[in-house]
N, C-alpha and C positions, 0 to 999 in steps of 0.2 A: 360488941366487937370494937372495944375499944386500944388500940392500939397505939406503943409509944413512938410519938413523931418526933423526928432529929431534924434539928436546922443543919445545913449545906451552904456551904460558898461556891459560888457561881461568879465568873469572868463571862463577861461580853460585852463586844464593840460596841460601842453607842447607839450606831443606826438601829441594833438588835434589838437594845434597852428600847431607845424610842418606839420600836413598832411592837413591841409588847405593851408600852404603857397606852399607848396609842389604841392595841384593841381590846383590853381591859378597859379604858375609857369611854370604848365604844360601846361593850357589851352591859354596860355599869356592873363589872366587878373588879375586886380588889389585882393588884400585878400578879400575886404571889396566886390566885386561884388560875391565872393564866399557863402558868409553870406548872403548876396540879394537874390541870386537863392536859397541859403539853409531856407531861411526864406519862400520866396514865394514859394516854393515848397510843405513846410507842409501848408500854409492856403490853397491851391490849394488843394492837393490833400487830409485833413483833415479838409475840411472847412465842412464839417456835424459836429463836435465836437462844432462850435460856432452857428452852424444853430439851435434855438431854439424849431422847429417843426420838428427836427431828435431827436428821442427818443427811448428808450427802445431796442429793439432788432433793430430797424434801425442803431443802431451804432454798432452791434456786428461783421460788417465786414471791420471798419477802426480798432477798437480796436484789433481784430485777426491780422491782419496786422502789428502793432505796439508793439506784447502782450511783447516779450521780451524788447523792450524798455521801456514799462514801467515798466516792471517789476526791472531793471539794474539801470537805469536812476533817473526815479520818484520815485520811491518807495511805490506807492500809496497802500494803505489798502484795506482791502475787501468793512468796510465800505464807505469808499472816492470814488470807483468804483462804488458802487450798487449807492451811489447818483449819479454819473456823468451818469448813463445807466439808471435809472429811477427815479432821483430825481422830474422833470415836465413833467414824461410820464403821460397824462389822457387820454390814452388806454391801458385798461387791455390785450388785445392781442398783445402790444407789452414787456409786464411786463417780464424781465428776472431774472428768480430765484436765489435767493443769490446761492444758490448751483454752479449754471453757471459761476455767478464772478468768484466765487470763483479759479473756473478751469481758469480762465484766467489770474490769479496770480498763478498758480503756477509751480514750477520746471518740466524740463519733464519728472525725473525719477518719481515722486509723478504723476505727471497728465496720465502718462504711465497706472499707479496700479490703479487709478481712474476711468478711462474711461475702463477699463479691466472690472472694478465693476459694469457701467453702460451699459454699450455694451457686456450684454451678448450673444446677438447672432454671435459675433465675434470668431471666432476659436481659432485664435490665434490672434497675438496683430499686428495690421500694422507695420512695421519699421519705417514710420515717423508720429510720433505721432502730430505732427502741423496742417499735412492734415490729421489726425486722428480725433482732433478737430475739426478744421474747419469741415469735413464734420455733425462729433457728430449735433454742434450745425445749421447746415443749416438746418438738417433735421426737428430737436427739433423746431424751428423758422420761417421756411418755409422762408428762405434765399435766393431762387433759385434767385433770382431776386434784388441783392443786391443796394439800390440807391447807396452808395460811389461811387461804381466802373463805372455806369452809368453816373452822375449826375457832377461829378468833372472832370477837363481837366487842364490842364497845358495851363497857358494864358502869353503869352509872352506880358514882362513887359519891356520898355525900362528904361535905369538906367540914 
């Protein structure tokens, strides 16, 4: 299984570079095996995001997991999200409401007063509004049973 590898050019801030080199230095292996495990890490454990028949509320438990990243990072819109969550969903019972994206972009003081607004059986407001989330939408979704978390393993890849 020998398959042909392509060099890539990659940009990052220095602080980045330094803590990569930093824990490659730690681990004693080379940068570049840093980038390998950090690559195959995300298709590994977000490989429902290129799985074509994970749709709709099936991806609401890798995207919960990453919400701050993409939120920092990507910068993705409400629009760009409602297509990547239901753009090839043809099932209506996995369909998640723009409303829902929505909450997934945004800040925690704003999603804090949000889910206050939707969760009115709530007394007061949890103190960590992520598992505040998360549970919001497992309920809304019937998430008990997430594939991501099932479905994906970390497959050790020789370099």
């Amino acid at each position: 299984m020998n398959e042909l590898k392509q060099i890539i050019s990659l940009r990052l801030v220095d602080s980045d570079r330094a803590a990569v080199q930093a824990i490659a230095s730690r681990l004693f292996v080379r940068e570049s095996d840093i980038y390998r495990f950090a690559i195959n890490y995300l298709l590994n454990r977000f490989g429902c995001l290129f799985d074509e028949t994970c749709t709709g509320s099936d991806l609401l438990p890798a995207i919960l997991e990453i919400r701050a990243e993409i939120n920092h990072t990507l910068g993705l819109k409400r629009h760009q999200l409602e297509k990547i969550i239901n753009g090839s969903n043809q099932h209506p019972d996995k369909y998640v409401a723009m409303s829902d994206v929505e909450l997934l972009l945004m800040p925690q003081h704003i999603l804090k007063q949000r889910l206050m607004k939707l969760d009115e059986s709530a007394s007061s407001a949890p103190s960590d509004v992520e598992a505040w989330l998360k549970e919001y939408l497992t309920e809304k979704y019937n998430l008990l049973n997430p594939r991501v978390e099932n479905t994906f393993e970390l497959v050790a890849e020789s370099y």
